[in-house]
C-alpha positions in Angstrom: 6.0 -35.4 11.6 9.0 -37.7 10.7 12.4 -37.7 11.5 15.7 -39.4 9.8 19.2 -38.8 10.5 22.1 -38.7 8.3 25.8 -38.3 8.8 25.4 -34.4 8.1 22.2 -33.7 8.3 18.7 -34.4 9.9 15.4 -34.2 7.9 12.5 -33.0 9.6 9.0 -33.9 7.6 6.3 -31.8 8.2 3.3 -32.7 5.8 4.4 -32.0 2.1 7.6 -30.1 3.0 10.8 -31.2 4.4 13.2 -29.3 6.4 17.1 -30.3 6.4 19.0 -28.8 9.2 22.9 -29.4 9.6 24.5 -31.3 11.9 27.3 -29.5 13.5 29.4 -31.7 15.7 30.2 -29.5 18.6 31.2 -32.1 21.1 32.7 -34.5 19.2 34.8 -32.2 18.2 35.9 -31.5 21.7 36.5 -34.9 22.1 38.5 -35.6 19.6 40.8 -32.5 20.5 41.1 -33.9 24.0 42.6 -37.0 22.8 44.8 -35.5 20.7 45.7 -33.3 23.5 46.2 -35.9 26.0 47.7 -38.9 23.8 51.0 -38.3 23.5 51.1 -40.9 20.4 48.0 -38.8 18.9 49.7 -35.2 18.9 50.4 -35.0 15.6 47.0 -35.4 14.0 46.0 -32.4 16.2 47.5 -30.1 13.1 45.9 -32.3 10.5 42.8 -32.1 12.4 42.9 -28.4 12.4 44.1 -28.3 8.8 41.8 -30.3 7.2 39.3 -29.3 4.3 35.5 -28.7 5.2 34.3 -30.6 2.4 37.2 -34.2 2.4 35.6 -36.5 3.9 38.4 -39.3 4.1 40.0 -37.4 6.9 37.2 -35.4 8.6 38.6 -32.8 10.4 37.6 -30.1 12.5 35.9 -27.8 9.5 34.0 -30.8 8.2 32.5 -32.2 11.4 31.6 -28.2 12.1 30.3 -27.2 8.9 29.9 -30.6 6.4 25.9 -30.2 6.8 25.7 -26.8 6.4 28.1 -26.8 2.8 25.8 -29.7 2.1 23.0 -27.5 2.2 23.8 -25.2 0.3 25.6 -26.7 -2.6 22.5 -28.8 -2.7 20.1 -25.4 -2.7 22.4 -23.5 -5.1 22.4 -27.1 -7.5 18.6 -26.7 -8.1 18.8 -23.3 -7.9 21.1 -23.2 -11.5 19.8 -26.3 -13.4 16.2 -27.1 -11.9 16.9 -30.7 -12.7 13.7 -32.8 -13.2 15.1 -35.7 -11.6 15.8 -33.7 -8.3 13.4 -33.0 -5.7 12.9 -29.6 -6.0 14.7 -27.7 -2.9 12.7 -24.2 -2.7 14.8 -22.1 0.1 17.6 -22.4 1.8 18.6 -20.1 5.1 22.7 -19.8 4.1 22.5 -23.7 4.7 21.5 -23.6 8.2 17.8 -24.7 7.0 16.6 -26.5 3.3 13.0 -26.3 2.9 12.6 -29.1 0.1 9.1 -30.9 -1.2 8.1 -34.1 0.2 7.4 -37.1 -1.9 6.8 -40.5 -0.6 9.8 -42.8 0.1 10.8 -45.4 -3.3 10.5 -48.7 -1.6 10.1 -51.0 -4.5 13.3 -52.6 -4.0 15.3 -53.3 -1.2 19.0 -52.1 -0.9 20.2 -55.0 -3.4 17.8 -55.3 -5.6 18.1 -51.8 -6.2 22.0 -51.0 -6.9 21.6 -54.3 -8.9 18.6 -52.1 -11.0 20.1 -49.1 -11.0 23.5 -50.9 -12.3 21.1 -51.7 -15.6 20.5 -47.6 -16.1 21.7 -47.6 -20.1 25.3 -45.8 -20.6 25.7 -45.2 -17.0 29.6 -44.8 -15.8 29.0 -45.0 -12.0 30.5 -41.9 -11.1 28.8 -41.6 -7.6 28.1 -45.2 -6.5 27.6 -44.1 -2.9 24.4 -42.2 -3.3 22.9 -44.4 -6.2 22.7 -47.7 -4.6 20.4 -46.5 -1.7 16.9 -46.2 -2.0 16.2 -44.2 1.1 18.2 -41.3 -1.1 14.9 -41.5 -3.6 11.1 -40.5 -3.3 8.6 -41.4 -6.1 6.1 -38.9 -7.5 3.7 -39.7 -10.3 5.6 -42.6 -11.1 9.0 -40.8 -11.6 12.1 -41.1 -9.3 13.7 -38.6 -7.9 16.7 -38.0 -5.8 16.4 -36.1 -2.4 20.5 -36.1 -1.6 22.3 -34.7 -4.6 25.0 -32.4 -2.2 27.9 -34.1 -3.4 29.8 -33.0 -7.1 30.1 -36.5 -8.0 26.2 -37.0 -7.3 25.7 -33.7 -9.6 27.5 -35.1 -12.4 25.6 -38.1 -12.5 22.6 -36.1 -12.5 23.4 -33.7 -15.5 24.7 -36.7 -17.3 22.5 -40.1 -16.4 19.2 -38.4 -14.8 17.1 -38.4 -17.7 18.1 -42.5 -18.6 17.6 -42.7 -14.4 14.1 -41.5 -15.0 13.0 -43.5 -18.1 14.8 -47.0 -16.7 12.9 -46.9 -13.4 9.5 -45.5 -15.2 9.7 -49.5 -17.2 9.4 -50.7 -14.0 
């Protein structure tokens, strides 16, 4: 049994399965409405705090740190669940996002961090829509010689995907 942490979820993997649980941020939540609370100065990002989308990450607020890794979940279930990409590892049930049981493949580590973003920047036509998840390795497992992504939550990673998967695949089979 493994164990990695991300900033929304954690990945729990049990022989060939994998289960993603959310993170939900219960105390640092607290905290951060105490300081708001008790900073004078810091008041008036107690509304913005409150106010804040679930899903916009450049001012996580309340909703995100509560429910980021359980939206991630799903979008990411309900993603294979309509296209059944071939460059996605397959995600076979998801609990309403509290629980993604998705198949294990072993970890891609050909390349280091740089040398990867530096191969994956070689992909033919790609636009770099989603340069966050596509220069780490750790977000990719390798099964009969084809790569495949394990973290495609985000709408910019899925437009990648449906556009760039197939040229992902074929680039990194060359190799």
């Amino acid at each position: 049994m493994k164990i990695k942490q991300g900033s929304t979820r954690f990945v729990v993997q049990v022989g060939v399965v994998v289960f993603k649980f959310p993170k939900i941020r219960f105390l640092g939540c607290l905290k951060d409405c105490f300081l708001f609370l008790f900073k004078k100065e810091e008041r008036i990002f107690l509304k913005i705090y409150f106010c804040s989308a679930p899903f916009s990450s450049s001012y996580p607020g309340l909703w995100y740190n509560l429910f980021q890794g359980i939206i991630s979940n799903f979008k990411e279930y309900m993603f294979w669940k309509k296209y059944k990409n071939s460059f996605c590892e397959p995600t076979y049930f998801s609990l309403m996002g509290l629980l993604n049981i998705q198949r294990f493949s072993p970890a891609y580590d050909r390349f280091d961090t740089k040398d990867f973003w530096n191969e994956m920047q070689m992909v033919k036509n790609y636009d770099w829509d989603d340069g966050h998840h596509f220069s780490n390795p750790e977000n990719f497992n390798i099964r009969d010689g084809k790569l495949l992504i394990v973290d495609y939550s985000d709408e910019r990673t899925h437009r990648v995907i449906l556009k760039h998967g197939q040229n992902i695949i074929k680039h990194f089979a060359k190799l």
